[in-house]
Phi, psi and omega in degrees: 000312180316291165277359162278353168287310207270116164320160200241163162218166169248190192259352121341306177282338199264302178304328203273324147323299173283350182288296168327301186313292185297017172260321186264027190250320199253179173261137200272037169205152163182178192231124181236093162340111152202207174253119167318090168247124185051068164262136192223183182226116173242096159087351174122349189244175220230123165218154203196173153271143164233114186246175183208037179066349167242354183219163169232168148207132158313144187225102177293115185226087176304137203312334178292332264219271169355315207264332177259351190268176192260005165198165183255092205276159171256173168343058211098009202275173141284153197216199064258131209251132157267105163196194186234181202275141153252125146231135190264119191306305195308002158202021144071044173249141182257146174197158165269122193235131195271140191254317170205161134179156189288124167301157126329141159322316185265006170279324170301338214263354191261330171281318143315317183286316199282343174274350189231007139296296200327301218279333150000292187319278222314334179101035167256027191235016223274080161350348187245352183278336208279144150332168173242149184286167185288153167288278140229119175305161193227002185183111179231140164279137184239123171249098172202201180265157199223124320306177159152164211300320204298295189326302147343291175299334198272307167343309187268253216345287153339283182315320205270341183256335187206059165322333151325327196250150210253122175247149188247126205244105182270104200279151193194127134343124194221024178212155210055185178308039202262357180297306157002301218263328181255321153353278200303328179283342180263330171295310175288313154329277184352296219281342169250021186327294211288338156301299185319308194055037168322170179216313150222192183219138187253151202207098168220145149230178219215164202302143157177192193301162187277038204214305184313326191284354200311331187325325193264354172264354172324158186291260208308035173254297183266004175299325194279342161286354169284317158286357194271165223283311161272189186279154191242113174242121126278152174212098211254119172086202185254180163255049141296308186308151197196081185257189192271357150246015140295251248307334167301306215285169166199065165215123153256127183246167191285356190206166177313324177272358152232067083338278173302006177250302162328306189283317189265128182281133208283131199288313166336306214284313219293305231271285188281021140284311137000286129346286177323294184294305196322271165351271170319343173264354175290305206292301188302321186282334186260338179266322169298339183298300179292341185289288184306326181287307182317343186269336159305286174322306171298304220256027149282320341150288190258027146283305176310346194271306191270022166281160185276343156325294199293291216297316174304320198318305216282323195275340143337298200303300199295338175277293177326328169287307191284322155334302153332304171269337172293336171298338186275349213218004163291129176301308178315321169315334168279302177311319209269351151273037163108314237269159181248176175225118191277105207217163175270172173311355180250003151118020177294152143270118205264143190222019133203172190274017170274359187241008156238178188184139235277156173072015157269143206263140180231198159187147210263101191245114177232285160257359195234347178171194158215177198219133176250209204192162167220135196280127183277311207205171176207120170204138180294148171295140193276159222038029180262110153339000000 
């Protein structure tokens, strides 16, 4: 009785029984958390452990599968897995077959740092190493995904501040296992710089998870952005986002459209600077106009002072004065008002009567001739020293 009551199975019917449950048990996608142990590629399919230090599990990402997702977990990686239950009746193997999957927050943030200690050593993160941007540029490359909004925005940006410059639009892949891909678009710009003549290069992506950006902390992605041939602005994200090719480039702006803002000077703006300088060179031309006349003048002024005209004029006039006064300052001029001039035989003048004394012979000289004398007395004015 007992045992025709307890169900019978083979071990076919028995696998296939639990198989049936765990189909109707689970939902067919959900999500399940761990770490990423010992993943590898068998054959074109991916397989790994996923733990969470109390359980395992397996994990499967068929090879169809594999080739389309945007990131690859490493050894030890943090995850989050999107799949359903595989299970195989024939040996009652379980397994999880992954649909996606997603780094951890703390997987991005463990590969940032270690990529940007790395690049650190080299001196490729050094601020004193970045370029300075073109003044205004005349010809730049947008490395981003074609379509999409960012482009869209850095465009209509472009035009509107500086429609003069000629953009080169590299369409690249920008999310997921795309470093290659980007490698090589930056590597081929190298090779035609000297056709191209770029003045910089633009690195945009446009808003999403910082798990999304991963791309941009690659070593290699950013080495190429550290070697390339001109200056580099990215605008990666939101501006919070913040990856290890901002720290290479070398201008980070926070978003696509001011990327495209950094470089290009406001045309409004340009135009009334522009207005501005005119204006100061007019002014600067008229204050030197004037300046240069006034220095003419004076030194017509002081040609006209050194003519041999003028010098004679002046030197006539100055003689005509000193005549003048020697006529004024003439003994004669004195004789011919009544007055004499008293002088001794040797032609001294005597200028007072103390320098004569009776029986000295003098002579008297006046406007018509002279006359001489011999002195009877001599006497002084009464109050004369």
């Amino acid at each position: 009785m007992i045992a025709n009551a307890i169900p019978s199975y083979s071990v076919k019917e028995l696998n296939s029984a639990v198989g049936s449950l765990l189909e109707r048990g689970f939902a067919p996608r959900f999500l399940v958390q761990g770490s990423a142990s010992r993943p590898q590629v068998k054959k074109g399919h991916l397989w790994m452990n996923l733990t969470d230090g109390e359980a395992t599990i397996t994990v499967v990402c068929w090879a169809s599968r594999l080739n389309q997702l945007d990131y690859v977990p490493a050894d030890g990686d943090g995850i989050t897995v999107v799949g359903k239950l595989n299970f195989w009746a024939a040996r009652a193997s379980l397994a999880v077959q992954a649909i996606d999957i997603r780094p951890s927050l703390s997987t991005v943030e463990r590969r940032f740092e270690a990529v940007k200690a790395l690049l650190a050593s080299e001196g490729l993160i050094d601020p004193a190493a970045r370029r300075q941007l073109p003044l205004v540029p005349t010809r730049i490359a947008l490395l981003t995904s074609v379509p999409s909004s960012a482009l869209a925005d850095m465009l209509r940006t472009a035009r509107e501040r500086w429609p003069l410059a000629e953009l080169l639009i590299v369409p690249i892949p920008v999310q997921g296992s795309v470093a290659p891909q980007i490698c090589a678009a930056l590597e081929q710009l190298n090779q035609v710089q000297p056709q191209l003549k770029l003045d910089a290069l633009v690195l945009a992506r446009g808003g999403g998870s910082r798990e999304d950006l991963m791309v941009f902390d690659d070593e290699q992605v950013c080495r190429a952005i550290a070697s390339f041939c001109c200056p580099v602005v990215t605008g990666l994200g939101h501006e919070d986002d913040l990856t290890v090719a901002d720290l290479v480039a070398d201008h980070r702006a926070a978003t696509p459209t001011a990327a495209i803002v950094s470089l290009f000077p406001s045309r409004d703006s340009a135009l009334q600077t522009v207005r501005q300088q005119r204006l100061q060179l007019v002014q600067q031309q008229q204050w030197r106009f004037k300046r240069e006349r006034e220095r003419l003048r004076q030194k017509h002024q002081l040609l006209q002072s050194v003519q041999p005209q003028t010098v004679l004029q002046r030197s006539r006039l100055q003689l005509d004065q000193r005549q003048q006064l020697l006529k004024a300052l003439s003994p004669d001029r004195w004789l011919r008002r009544g007055f004499a001039k008293v002088m001794q035989l040797n032609g001294t003048v005597l200028e007072s009567v103390s320098e004569a004394k009776p029986n000295d012979d003098l002579v008297i000289q006046l406007r018509d001739g002279q006359i001489g004398v011999t002195v009877q007395s001599v006497q002084a004015n009464i109050g004369s020293p």
